[in-house]
C-alpha positions in Angstrom: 75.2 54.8 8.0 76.9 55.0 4.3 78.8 52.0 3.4 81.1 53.5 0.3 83.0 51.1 -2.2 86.1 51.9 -3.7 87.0 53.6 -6.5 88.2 51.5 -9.9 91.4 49.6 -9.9 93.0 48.0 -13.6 91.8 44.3 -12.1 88.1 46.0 -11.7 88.9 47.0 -15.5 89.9 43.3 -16.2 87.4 41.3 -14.4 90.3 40.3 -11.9 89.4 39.0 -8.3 90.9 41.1 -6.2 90.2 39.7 -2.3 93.1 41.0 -0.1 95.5 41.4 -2.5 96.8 45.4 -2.2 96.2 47.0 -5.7 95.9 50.2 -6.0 93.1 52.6 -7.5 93.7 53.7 -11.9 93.1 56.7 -13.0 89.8 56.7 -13.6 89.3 55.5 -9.7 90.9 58.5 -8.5 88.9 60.7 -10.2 85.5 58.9 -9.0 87.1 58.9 -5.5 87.3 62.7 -5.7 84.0 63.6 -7.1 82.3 61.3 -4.9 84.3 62.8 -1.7 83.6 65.9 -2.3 79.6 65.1 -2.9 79.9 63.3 0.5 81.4 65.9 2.4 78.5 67.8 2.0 77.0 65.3 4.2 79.3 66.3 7.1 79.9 62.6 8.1 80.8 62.4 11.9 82.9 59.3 11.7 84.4 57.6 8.2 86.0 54.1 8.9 88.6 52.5 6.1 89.6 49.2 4.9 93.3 49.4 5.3 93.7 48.2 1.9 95.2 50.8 -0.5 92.3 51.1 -3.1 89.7 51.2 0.1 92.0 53.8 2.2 92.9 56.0 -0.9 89.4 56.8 -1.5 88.7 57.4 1.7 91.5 59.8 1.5 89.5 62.0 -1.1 86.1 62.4 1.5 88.9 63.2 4.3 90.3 66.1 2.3 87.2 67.1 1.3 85.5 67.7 5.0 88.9 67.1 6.8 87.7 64.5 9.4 90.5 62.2 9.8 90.0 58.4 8.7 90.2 55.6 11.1 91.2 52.5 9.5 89.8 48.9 10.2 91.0 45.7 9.1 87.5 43.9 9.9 86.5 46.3 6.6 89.0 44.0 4.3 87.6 42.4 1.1 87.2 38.8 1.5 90.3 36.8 1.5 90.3 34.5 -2.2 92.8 32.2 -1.5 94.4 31.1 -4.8 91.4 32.8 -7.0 93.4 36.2 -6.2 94.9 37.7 -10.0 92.8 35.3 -11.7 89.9 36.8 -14.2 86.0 35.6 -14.2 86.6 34.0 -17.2 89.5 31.9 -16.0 87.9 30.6 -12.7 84.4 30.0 -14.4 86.8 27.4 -17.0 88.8 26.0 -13.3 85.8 25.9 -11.3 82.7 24.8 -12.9 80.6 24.0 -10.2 82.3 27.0 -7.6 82.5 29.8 -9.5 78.6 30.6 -9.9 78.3 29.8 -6.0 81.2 31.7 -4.8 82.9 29.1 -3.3 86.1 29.9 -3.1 88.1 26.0 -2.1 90.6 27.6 -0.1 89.2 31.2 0.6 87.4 32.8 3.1 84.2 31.0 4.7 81.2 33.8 4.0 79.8 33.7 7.6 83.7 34.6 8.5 83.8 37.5 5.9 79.6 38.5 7.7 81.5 38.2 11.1 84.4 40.6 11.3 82.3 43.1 9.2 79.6 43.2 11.5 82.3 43.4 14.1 83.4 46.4 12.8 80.1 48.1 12.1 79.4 48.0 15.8 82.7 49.0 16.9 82.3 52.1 14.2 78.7 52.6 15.4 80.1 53.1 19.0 82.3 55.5 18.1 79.8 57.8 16.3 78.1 60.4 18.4 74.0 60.1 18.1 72.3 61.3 15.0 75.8 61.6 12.9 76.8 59.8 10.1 79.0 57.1 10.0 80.6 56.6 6.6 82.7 53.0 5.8 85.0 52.4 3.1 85.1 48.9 1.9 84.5 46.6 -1.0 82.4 45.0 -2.9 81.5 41.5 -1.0 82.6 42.6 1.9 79.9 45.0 1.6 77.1 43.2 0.2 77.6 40.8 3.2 78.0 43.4 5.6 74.5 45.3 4.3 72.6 41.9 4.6 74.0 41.3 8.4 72.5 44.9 9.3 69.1 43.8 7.4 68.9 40.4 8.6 69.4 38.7 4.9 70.6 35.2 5.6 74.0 35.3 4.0 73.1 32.7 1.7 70.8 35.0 0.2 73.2 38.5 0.5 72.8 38.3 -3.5 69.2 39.9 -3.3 71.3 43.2 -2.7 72.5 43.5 -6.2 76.3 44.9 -6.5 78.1 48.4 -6.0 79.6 49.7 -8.6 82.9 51.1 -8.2 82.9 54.3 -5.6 78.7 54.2 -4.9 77.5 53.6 -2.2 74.5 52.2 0.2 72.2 54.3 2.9 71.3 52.4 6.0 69.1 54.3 8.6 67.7 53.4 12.0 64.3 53.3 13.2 63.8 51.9 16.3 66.1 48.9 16.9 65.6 48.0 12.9 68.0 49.6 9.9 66.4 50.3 6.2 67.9 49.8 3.3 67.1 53.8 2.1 69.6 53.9 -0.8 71.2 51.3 -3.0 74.1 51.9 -5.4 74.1 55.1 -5.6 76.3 57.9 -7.1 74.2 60.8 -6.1 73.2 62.4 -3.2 69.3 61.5 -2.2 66.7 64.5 -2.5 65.4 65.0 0.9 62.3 62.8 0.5 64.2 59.7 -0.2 64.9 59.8 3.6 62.0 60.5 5.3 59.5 57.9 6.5 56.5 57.2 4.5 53.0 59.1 5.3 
């Protein structure tokens, strides 16, 4: 599995939390989007899942041009919902919130486990649509994915911030052995040499 974040958006530029509200990639996000789709093609994914949201589906637009797989979209893929934190910058909720803003914990936003929930939903209904041994590619965002990482490694969610962030359009490498999932790649912006995904001697 690759679990891809979107490309930059203005609010990205200005530290503004997004959640569900619909903004769209910049520039500069449409250009990542298409460098990075056109590295992943070259992967020949068998399946790419979207977050209906326009910054999520647009870069997924770029990978779908580039190996012309059609993208399914998935609403389970959304960021998490930030009540009224959405349009606000870091800034101004760490001066609002004191105590919630280093925790996350968003008064009127969506509950964590909630946000680990439908993502992991998702996964599994993506995972049963992907023919064995292919690659399942999902679009998403930044918590959303970080959450959604720790379900498939078994990180508490209370501790999903040992995976540190995804910058905007890298992505992560989940891979199966047996009935577990490793971590192989983290981050990332370039495709792995071979090694980086075989198992260890």
């Amino acid at each position: 599995m690759l679990f891809w974040r979107h490309g930059r958006t203005s609010w990205n530029v200005e530290k503004r939390f997004q959640g569900q509200t619909d903004i769209g990639l910049d520039p500069v996000g449409h250009a990542q989007a298409e460098r990075a789709g056109r590295l992943l093609a070259t992967l020949n994914p068998a399946l790419i899942v979207a977050s209906d949201l326009k910054r999520a589906a647009d870069t997924a637009g770029y990978l779908e041009r580039a190996c012309g797989l059609p993208v399914e979209f998935d609403k389970g893929l959304r960021e998490r919902y930030g009540g009224s934190w959405e349009g606000h910058t870091a800034t101004e909720l760490a001066e609002r919130y004191p105590a919630q803003h280093p925790t996350m914990d968003i008064p009127d936003g969506e509950a964590i486990a909630d946000v680990g929930d439908r993502m992991l939903a998702a996964i599994e209904r993506g995972l049963a649509k992907t023919p064995a041994g292919g690659l399942l590619v999902m679009v998403s965002h930044g918590a959303a994915l970080r959450v959604g990482i720790s379900r498939m490694l078994d990180i508490p969610d209370e501790r999903r911030e040992l995976l540190g962030p995804l910058g905007n359009c890298n992505w992560s490498v989940l891979q199966a052995r047996g009935e577990t999932w490793r971590l192989m790649e983290h981050n990332a912006a370039s495709l792995p040499e071979p090694v980086v995904l075989s198992d260890d001697a």
